[in-house]
N, C-alpha and C positions, 0 to 999 in steps of 0.2 A: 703875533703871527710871523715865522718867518717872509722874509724874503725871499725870490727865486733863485737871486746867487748864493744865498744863505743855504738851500734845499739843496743847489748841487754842490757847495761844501759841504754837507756834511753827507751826501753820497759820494763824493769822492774821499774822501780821511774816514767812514766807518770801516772801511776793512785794518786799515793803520790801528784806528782806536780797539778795535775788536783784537787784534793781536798781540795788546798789551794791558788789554782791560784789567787780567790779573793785577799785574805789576800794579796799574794804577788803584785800585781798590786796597789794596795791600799797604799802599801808600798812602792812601786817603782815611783811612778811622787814625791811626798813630795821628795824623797831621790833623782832624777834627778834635781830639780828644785832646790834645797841646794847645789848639788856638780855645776849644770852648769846654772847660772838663766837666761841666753842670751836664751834658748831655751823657755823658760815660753809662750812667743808670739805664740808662735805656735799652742798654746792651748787654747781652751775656758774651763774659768774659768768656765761657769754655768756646763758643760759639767764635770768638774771635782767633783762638788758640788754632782749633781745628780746622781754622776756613770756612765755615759756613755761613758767616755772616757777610764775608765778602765774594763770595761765589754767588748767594743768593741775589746782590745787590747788580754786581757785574748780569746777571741772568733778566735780570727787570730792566736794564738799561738798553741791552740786547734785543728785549722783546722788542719794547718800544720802538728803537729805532727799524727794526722790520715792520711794524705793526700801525703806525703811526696813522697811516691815512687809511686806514681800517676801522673807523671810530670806536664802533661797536666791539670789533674784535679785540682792540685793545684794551677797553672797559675789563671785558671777560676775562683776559688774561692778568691784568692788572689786580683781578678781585681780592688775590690772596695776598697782595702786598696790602691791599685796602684793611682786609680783614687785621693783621697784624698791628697795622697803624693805631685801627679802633683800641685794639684791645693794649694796645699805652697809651692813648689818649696825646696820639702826636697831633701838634698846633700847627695853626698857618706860618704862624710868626720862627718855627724850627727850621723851613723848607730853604730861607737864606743860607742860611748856615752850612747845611748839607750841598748847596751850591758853590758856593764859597769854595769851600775844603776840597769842593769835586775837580773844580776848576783847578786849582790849585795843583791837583794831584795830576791832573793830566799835562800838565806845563811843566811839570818835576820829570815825569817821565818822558815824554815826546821831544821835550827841549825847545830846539828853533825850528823844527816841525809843524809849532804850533805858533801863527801866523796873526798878528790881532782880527787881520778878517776868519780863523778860523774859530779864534778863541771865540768871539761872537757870535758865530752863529750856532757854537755848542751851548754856552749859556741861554741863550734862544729856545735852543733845544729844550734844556731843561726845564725851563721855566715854563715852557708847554708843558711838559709832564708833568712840573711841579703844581700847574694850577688843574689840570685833569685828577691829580689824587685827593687836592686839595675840595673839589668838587664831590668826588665823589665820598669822601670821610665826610664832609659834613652833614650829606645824605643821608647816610650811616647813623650821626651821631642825632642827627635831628630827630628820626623814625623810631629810635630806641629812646629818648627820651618823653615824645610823643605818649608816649604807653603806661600806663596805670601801673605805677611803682618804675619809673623807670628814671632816668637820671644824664646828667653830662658831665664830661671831668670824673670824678672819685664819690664814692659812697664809702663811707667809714661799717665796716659790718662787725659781728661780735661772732669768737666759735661758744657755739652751745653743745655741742658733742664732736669726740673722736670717736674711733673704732680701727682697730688693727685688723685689718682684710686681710692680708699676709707677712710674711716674717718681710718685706719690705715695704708694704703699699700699706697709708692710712689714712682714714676719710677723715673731712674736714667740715661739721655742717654749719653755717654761717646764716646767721640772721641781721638786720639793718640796725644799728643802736637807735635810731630813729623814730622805731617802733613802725613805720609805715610798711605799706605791701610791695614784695617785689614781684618786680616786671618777669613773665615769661619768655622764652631767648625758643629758638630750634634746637631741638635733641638734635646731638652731634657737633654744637660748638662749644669754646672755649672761652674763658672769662680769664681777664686783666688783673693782675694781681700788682698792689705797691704796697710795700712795709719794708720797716728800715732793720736792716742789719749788722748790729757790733757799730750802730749810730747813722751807718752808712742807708741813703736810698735806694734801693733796688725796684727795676721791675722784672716780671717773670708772667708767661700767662699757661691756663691749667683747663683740659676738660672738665666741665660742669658730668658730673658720674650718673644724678638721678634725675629723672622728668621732671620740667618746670611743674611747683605746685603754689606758688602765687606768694610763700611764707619765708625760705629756705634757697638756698644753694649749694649744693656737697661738692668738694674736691674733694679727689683721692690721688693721693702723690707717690709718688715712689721715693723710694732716700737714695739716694744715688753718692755714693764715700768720693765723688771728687767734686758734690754738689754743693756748693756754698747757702743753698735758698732752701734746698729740699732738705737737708742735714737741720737746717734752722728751724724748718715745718717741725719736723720730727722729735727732734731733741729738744726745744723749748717753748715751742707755743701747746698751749693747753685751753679747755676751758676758762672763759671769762676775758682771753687775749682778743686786742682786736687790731686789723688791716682795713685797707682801701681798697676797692674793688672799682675795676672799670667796666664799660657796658661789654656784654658777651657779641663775641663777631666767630667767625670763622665758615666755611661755606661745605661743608662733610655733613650735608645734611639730607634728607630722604625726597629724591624726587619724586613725586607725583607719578600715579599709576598702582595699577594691579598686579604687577607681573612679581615673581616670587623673588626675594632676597636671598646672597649668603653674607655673614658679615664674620670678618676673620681678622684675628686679633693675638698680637704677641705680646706678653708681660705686660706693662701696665698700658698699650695699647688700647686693653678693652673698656674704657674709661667711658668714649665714643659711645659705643657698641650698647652698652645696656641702654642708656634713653632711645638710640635708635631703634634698639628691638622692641621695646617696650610701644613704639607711636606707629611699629608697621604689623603688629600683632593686633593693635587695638582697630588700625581701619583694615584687619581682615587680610591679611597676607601671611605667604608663607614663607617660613625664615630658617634659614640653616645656622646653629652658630656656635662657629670655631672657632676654640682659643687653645693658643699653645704657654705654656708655661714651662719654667725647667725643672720644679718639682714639685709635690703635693703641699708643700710647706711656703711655697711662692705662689699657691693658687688663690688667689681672690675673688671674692663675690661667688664664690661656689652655690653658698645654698640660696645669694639670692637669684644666680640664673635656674635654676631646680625650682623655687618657688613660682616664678615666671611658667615655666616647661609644665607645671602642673595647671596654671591656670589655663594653659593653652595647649592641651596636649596634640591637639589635633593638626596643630599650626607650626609648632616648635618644635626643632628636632637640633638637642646640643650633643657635642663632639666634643671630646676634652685627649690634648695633646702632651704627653708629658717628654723632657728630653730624655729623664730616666724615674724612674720607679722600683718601687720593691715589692717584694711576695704579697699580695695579697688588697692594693692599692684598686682601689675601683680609678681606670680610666679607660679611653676607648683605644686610645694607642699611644704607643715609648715612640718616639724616635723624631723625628723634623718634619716639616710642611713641606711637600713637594707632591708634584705631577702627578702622581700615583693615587696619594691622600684625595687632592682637591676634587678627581675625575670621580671616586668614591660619592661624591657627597653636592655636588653642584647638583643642583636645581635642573629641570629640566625646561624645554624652551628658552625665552630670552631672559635671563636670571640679571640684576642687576645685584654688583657684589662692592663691598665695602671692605676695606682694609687697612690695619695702623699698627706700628709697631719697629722692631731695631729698622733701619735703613737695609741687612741684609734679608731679612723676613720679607717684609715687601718687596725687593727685587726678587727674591723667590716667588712670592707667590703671582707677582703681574708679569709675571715670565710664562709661567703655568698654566697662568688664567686666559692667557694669551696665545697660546698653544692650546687650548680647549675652545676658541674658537669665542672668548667671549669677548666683542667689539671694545676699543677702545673708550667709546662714550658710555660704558655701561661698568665701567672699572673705575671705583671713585678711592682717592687715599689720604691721606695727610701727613704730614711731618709737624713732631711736636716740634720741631726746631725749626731751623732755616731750611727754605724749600732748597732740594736740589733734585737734579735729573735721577730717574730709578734709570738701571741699564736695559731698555726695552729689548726685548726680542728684536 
């Protein structure tokens, strides 16, 4: 716990730290990944390349330090760091480490700024946050193993079939070499992937594509030409290969209630989207569902959303968006997601809408959604990558 001089150091140096957080995150993986390189794997490289894993990290640290004596609220806001944690199966014994190199990185930046009474009561800080995530992951990990086929750490699994959904995306269905039953997750989250690459350890994690059925787990990936993991999916894993799998986390899941859905979905976005439709069709709800894609040859899961739309016709109303098309292409419309589209096709009364896909799609569309008047607690989204801000209205 800290201190009271400790509390108002660090309300007086967060707007300092806030003003150089970049700098200091920026400086902080280079310097973790020098003192400890066994942790490297845990990271996607493009993600470092691009900023997003230090922007995401800078955004959690930020929260917190607003949030802190919010308990509750900071739980909530924390969730999605929680979830990512699960799905690599980060340790107690990692969270040093990460302090360590943090500290370190703010002393490189701030200089004699930083005071050993302040250096203190930031380590303080962290180690608050560090045992509140450490808390709540193991909540997490406890509850999921808890469960009939369920597990902690890695399960080694086997693929039993692929399937080419489109000239980029291809499903992956995965059983336990173990021969036992797997545990059921929430439609809408995503499973922990570890398999080694060209010798090397990697983790990566992937929406689960179809409804838990007690036997199976399907990823469907996209190949992405500057992907090191997804290229490896693609180009040489096959039946009979097998990976580790950690327990499914993520929070893009189906709140509770009657009121109608739209769930909107760009390129391999829609991954979410089919178990979600599939578990608010089945308790009786009405679902909008739009998926954009850039052509009829990138479209995936076609005829299994049309197999869906027939079992429920009464329920299910799909909308299929392409960026271009040729003569004679059954779709509902050519052109991008905007304002115009969405006003066509939302639900009426309080609709609760679901969304995933590039970073500019979703700014698009919770722009839109947002301008049609639908509340911000009724707009759920996800980033397959590291979370960052969408530009709100």
């Amino acid at each position: 716990m800290l201190t009271n001089d400790q509390e108002r150091l660090i309300a007086a140096t967060a707007p300092l730290v806030a003003d150089h957080l970049d700098a200091i995150t920026q400086r902080f993986y280079p310097l973790m990944f020098r003192r400890y390189p066994d942790v490297r794997p845990l990271f996607n490289e493009a993600h470092q390349v691009d900023g997003g894993q230090p922007r995401a990290l800078a955004s959690a640290v930020l929260a917190y330090v607003q949030l802190r004596q919010d308990r509750a609220r900071a739980r909530e806001v924390l969730a999605t760091v929680v979830s990512k944690h699960v799905s690599l199966g980060i340790r107690p014994d990692q969270y040093p480490i990460v302090g360590e190199c943090l500290m370190a990185a703010i002393g490189e930046v701030l200089g004699e700024a930083v005071t050993p009474e302040i250096a203190a009561a930031w380590s303080a800080l962290y180690e608050e946050l560090a045992g509140l995530l450490i808390e709540l992951e193991d909540q997490r990990y406890h509850q999921f193993a808890s469960r009939e086929g369920g597990w902690r750490g890695t399960r080694r699994f086997r693929i039993v079939e692929t399937r080419q959904e489109s000239a980029v995306i291809r499903s992956f269905v995965l059983v336990p070499e173990d021969g036992g039953p797997v545990a059921d997750f929430e439609p809408g989250q995503y499973i922990g992937v570890r398999l080694e690459v060209d010798g090397e350890p990697v983790y990566r994690h992937y929406s689960l594509s179809a409804p838990p059925n007690g036997r199976s787990y399907r990823l469907s990936i996209k190949r992405e030409e500057g992907g090191r993991v997804s290229r490896h999916f693609h180009d040489r894993l096959a039946r009979g290969d097998t990976l580790e799998l950690l327990p499914p986390s993520g929070d893009l899941t189906l709140v509770d209630g009657d009121e109608p859905l739209m769930l909107l979905s760009g390129g391999v976005g829609q991954t979410p989207m089919l178990p979600l439709a599939r578990k608010a069709l089945e308790q009786g709800r009405r679902v909008v569902y739009l998926h954009a894609a850039q052509s009829r040859e990138h479209h995936a899961f076609g005829d299994e959303v049309a197999t869906l739309a027939d079992e429920y016709p009464e329920r299910l109303q799909t909308v299929t968006l392409y960026e271009s098309a040729v003569d004679g292409e059954r779709v509902t419309h050519v052109g991008r997601v905007d304002r115009e589209l969405l006003a066509l096709y939302l639900p009426e009364g309080e609709p609760r809408c679901y969304f995933v896909g590039p970073q500019g799609f979703m700014a698009t569309v919770n722009r839109a959604l947002d301008s049609l008047g639908v509340a911000a607690e009724r707009r759920h989204h996800e980033h397959f990558g590291p979370s960052r801000p969408l530009d709100i209205a």
